[in-house]
C-alpha positions in Angstrom: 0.0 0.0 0.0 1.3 3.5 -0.4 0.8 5.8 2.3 -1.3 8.4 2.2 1.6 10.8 2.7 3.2 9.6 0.0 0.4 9.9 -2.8 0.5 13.7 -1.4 4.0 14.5 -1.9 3.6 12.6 -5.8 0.4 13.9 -6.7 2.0 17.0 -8.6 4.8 14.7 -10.2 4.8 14.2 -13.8 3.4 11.3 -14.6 4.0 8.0 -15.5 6.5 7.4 -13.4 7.9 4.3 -11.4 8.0 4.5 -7.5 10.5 2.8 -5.7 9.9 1.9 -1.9 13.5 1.6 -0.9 12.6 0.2 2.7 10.8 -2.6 0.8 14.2 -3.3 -1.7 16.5 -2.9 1.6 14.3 -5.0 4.0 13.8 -8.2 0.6 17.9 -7.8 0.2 18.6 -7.9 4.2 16.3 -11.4 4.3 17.4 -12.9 1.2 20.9 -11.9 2.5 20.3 -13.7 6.1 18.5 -16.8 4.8 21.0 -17.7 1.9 23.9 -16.6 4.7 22.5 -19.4 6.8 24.1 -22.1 4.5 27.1 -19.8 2.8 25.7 -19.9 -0.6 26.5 -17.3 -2.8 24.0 -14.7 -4.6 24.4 -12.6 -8.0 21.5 -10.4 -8.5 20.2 -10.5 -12.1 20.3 -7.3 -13.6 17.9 -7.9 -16.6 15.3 -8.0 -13.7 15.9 -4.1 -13.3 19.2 -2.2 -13.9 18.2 1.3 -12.4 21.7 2.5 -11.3 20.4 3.7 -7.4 19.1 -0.2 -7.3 22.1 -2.0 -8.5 24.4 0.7 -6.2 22.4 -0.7 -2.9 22.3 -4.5 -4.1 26.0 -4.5 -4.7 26.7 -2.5 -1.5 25.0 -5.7 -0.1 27.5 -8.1 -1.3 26.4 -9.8 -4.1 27.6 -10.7 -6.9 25.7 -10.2 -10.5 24.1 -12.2 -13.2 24.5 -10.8 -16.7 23.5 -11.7 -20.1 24.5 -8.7 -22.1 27.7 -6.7 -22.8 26.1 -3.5 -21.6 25.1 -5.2 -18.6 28.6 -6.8 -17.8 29.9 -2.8 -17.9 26.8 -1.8 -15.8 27.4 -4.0 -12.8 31.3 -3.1 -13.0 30.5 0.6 -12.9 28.1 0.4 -10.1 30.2 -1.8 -7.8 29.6 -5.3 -8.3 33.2 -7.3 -8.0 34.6 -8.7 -11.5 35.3 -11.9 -9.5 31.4 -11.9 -8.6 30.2 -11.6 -12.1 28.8 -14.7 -14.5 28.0 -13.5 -18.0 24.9 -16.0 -19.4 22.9 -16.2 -22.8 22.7 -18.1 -25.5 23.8 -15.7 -28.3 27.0 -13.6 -26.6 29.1 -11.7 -29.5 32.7 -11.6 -29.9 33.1 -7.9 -28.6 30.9 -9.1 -25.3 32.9 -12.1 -25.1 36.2 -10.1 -25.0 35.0 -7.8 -22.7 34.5 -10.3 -20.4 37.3 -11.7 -20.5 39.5 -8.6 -20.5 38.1 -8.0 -17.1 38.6 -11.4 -15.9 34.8 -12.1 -14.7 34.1 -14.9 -12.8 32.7 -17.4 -15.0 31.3 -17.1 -18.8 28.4 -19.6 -18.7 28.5 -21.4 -22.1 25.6 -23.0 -24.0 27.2 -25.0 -27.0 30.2 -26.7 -28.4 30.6 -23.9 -30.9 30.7 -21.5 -28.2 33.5 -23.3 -26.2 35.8 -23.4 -29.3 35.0 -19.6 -29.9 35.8 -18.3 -26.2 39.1 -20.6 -26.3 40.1 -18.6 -30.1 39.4 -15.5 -28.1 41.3 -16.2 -25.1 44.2 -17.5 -27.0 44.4 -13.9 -29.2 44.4 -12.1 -25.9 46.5 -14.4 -24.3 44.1 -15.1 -21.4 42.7 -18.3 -19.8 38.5 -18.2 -20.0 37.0 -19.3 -16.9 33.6 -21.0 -18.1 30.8 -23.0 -16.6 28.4 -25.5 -18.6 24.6 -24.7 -19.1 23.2 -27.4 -18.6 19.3 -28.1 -19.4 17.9 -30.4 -16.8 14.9 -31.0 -18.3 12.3 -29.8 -15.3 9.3 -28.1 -16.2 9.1 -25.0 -14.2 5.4 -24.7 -14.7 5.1 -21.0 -15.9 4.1 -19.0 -19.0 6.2 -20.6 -21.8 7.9 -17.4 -22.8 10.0 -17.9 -19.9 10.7 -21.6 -19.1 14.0 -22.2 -20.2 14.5 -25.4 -18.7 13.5 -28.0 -21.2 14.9 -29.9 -24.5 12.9 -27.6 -26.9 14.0 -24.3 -25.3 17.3 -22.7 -27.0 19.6 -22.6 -23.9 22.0 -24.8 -23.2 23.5 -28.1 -23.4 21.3 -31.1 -23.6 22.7 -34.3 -21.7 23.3 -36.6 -24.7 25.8 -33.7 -25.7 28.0 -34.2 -22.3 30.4 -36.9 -24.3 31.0 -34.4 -27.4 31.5 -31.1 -24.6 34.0 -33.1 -22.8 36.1 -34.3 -25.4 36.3 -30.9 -26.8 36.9 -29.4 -23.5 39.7 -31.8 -23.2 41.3 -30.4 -26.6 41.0 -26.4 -25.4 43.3 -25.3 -23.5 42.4 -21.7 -22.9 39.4 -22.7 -21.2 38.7 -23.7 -17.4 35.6 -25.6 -16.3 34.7 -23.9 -12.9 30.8 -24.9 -12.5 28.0 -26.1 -13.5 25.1 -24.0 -14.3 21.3 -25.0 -14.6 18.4 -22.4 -14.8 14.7 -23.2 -15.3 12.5 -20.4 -15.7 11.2 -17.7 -14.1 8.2 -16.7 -11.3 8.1 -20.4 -10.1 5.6 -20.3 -6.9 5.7 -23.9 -6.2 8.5 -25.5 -4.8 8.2 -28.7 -5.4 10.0 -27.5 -8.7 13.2 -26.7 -7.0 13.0 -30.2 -5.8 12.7 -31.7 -9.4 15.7 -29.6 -10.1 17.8 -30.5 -6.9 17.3 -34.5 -8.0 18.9 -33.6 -12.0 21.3 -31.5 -10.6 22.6 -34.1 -8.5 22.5 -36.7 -10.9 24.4 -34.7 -13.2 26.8 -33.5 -10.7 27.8 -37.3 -10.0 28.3 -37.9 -13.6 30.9 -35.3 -14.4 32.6 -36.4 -11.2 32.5 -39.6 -12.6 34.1 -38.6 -15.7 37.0 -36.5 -13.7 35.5 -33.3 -13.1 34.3 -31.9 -10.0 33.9 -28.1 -10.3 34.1 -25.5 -7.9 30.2 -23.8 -8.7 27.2 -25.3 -9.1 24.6 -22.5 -9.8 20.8 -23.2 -9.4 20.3 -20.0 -11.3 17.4 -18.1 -10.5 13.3 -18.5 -10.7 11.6 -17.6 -7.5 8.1 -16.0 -7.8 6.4 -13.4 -6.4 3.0 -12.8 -5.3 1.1 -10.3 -7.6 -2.3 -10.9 -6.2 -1.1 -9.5 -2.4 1.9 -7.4 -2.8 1.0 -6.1 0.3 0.1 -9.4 2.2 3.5 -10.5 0.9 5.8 -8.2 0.1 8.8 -10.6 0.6 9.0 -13.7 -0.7 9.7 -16.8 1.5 13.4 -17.5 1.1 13.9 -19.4 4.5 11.6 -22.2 3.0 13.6 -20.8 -0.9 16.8 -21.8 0.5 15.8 -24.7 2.6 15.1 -26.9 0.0 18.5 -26.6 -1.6 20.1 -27.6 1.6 17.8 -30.4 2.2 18.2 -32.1 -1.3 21.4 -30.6 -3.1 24.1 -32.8 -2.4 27.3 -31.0 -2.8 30.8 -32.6 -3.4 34.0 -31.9 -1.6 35.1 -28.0 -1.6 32.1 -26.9 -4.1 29.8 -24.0 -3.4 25.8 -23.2 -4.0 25.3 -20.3 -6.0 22.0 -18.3 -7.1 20.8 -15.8 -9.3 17.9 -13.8 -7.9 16.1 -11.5 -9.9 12.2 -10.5 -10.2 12.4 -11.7 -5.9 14.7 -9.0 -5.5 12.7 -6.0 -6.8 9.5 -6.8 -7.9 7.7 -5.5 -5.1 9.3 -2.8 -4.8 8.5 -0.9 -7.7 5.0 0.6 -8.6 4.0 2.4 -12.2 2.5 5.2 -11.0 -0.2 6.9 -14.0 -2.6 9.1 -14.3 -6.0 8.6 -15.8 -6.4 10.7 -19.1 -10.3 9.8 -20.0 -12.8 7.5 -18.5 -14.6 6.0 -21.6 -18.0 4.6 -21.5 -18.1 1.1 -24.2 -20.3 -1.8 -25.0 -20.1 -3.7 -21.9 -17.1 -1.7 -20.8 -15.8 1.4 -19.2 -12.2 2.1 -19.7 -9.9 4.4 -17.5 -7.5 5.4 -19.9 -4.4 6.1 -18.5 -1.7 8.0 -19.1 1.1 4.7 -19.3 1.2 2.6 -21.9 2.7 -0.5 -22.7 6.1 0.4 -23.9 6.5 1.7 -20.2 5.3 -1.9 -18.5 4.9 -4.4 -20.9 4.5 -7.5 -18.9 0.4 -7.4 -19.5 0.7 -7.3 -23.1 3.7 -9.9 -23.4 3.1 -12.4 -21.2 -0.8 -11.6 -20.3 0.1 -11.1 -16.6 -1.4 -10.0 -13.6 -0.9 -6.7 -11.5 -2.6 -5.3 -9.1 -3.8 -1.7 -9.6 -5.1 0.7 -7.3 -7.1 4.2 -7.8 -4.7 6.1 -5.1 -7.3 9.3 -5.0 -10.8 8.2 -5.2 -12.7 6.7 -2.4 -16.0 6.3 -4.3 -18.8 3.9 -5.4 -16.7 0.7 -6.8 -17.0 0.0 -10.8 -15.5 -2.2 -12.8 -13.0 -0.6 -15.1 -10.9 -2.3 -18.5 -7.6 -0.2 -17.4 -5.8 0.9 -20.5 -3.3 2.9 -22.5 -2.7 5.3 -25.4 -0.5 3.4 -27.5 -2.0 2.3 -30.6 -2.5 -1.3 -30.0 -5.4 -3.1 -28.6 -3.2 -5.3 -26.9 -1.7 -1.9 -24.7 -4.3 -3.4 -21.7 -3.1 -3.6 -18.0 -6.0 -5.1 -16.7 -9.7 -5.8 -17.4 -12.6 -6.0 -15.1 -10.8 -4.1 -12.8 -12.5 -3.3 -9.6 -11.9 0.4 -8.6 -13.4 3.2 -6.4 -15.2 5.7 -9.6 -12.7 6.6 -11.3 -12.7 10.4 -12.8 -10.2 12.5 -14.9 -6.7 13.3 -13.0 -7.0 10.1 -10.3 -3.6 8.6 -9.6 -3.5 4.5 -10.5 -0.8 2.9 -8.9 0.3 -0.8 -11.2 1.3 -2.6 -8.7 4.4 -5.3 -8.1 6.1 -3.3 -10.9 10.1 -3.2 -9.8 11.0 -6.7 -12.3 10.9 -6.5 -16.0 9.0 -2.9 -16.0 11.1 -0.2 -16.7 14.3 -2.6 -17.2 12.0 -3.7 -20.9 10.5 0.3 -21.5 10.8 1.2 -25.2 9.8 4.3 -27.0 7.6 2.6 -29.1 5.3 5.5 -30.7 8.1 7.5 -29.8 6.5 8.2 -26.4 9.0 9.1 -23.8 10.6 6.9 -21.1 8.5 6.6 -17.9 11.0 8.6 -15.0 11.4 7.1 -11.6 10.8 8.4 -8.2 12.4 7.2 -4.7 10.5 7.0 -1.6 13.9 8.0 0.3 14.2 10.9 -1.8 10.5 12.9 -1.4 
């Protein structure tokens, strides 16, 4: 909920705009921090979940480390304080610049998806005279159970290395010697809510873990990658996911090996609840069988309703009347540029403030300009 005080001080700022509680972001880091620092495993914050500078400046004050899968992004963590030796660089389709850069700053680990890629990283490293720290992406096969645009755990997606490939990876590993195999990296998918998921993972992790052991190679990293969900419906209910019962199921199942560590890559748990689109409404519309609020934010500024048909929860911040039912859209010219329909609001009149709720992953980190509108701004709740 955002305080009254709040929607006072705001009420006057351009609009759209994205909020950002910062107690909200400090108190998810501080528990995310304690729970994973019950068991020493090791976190890097995924910065496609939300680069905003002041955000990745307080999560790499925190300690972690940070997940990349872009050039761009490599260079944002290192100029906002995350620790070369802390970064892995992922993604299926890295260029040859990206891959240098990485490599020129000697990152942690360059997670590699195909044989191709292994002999281009070891052509690179031998130009530059370096040796390339990598680990394997490895799909395990588990069905995270989530919209298909972001499962990326199974045989038909395009990441990674599929287990009748291990023979072919290791004989070519065995021929490259600018490379160095430090971990094994598996991730599934994204907003997973039931945990019994992480459990499927745990089991193929650990049956994979034994076989490269069995074939000579125990690595120092095995990274779980990322996935945990967060609840949209009640952002205020839950405004933090669960990470004791997160983190407990890894050190139930996960069966480590000698001197090797748990790593995680956190993302939408991080700052999804943190972040609000805050918009104005433009025109209330009457239609057949409608009434739209048309709002001031479209959907190059949150795009998660259009993309991936998703849920957020929005709120009229200044109108405490009758309750109507409202189809909550923007002025981009697309019918798909909806946030919500049917959505159940005090009456809703020129100038209210809507607040889009559970907005802080994948919302203004994927803003366009599409119709050349202009880039939502941001607002801190430390800073008003």
């Amino acid at each position: 909920m955002i305080k009254t005080d709040i929607i006072e001080k705001i009420r006057q700022i351009h609009t759209p705009f994205y909020y950002y509680n910062m107690e909200v972001l400090n108190a998810t880091i501080g528990r995310c921090t304690l729970e994973a620092g019950r068991y020493g495993y090791r976190m890097h914050y995924a910065l496609k979940a939300n680069s905003n500078p002041k955000i990745l400046k307080i999560i790499s004050s925190a300690g972690f480390g940070a997940d990349c899968v872009s050039g761009n992004e490599v260079k944002s963590a290192l100029e906002h304080g995350f620790q070369a030796g802390k970064i892995m660089f992922a993604g299926v389709g890295k260029t040859d610049d990206e891959l240098r850069l990485a490599l020129n700053h000697g990152i942690q680990s360059i997670n590699v998806e195909s044989v191709q890629e292994m002999e281009v990283i070891n052509s690179l490293a031998s130009e530059m005279g370096v040796k390339a720290r990598i680990s394997l992406r490895i799909i395990p096969n588990v069905d995270a159970h989530t919209h298909r645009y972001i499962t990326t755990g199974l045989e038909e997606n395009k990441f990674g290395i599929l287990t009748w490939q291990f023979d072919a990876v290791l004989e070519k590993l065995r021929s490259l010697d600018n490379l160095e195999l430090q971990g094994l990296h598996f991730h599934i998918g994204s907003q997973i809510t039931d945990l019994a998921v992480f459990k499927s993972l745990c089991e193929r992790v650990n049956e994979i873990n034994t076989w490269f052991m069995e074939q000579g190679y125990l690595t120092d990293i095995i990274n779980v990658g990322g996935g945990l969900g967060v609840d949209y419906s009640e952002p205020d209910k839950c405004s933090i996911p669960d990470f004791a019962a997160y983190f407990g199921v890894f050190h139930d199942l996960i069966e480590l090996q000698g001197h090797q560590q748990l790593h995680f890559e956190p993302g939408r748990a991080i700052v999804a609840q943190c972040g609000s689109l805050i918009t104005r409404v433009l025109f209330v519309k009457e239609a057949v069988n409608t009434r739209f609020a048309i709002v001031d934010a479209g959907m190059n500024d949150l795009i998660r309703p259009a993309l991936y048909q998703s849920y957020h929860k929005i709120e009229n911040l200044t109108s405490t009347g009758e309750k109507r039912k409202y189809d909550v859209v923007g002025p981009v010219c697309e019918s798909s540029d909806c946030f919500g329909k049917a959505v159940v609001m005090p009456e809703t009149r020129r100038g209210d403030l809507i607040a889009i709720r559970s907005a802080g992953a994948y919302g203004q980190t994927m803003a366009s300009r599409y119709n050349l509108r202009d880039l939502a701004g941001e607002v801190y709740s430390d800073e008003i």
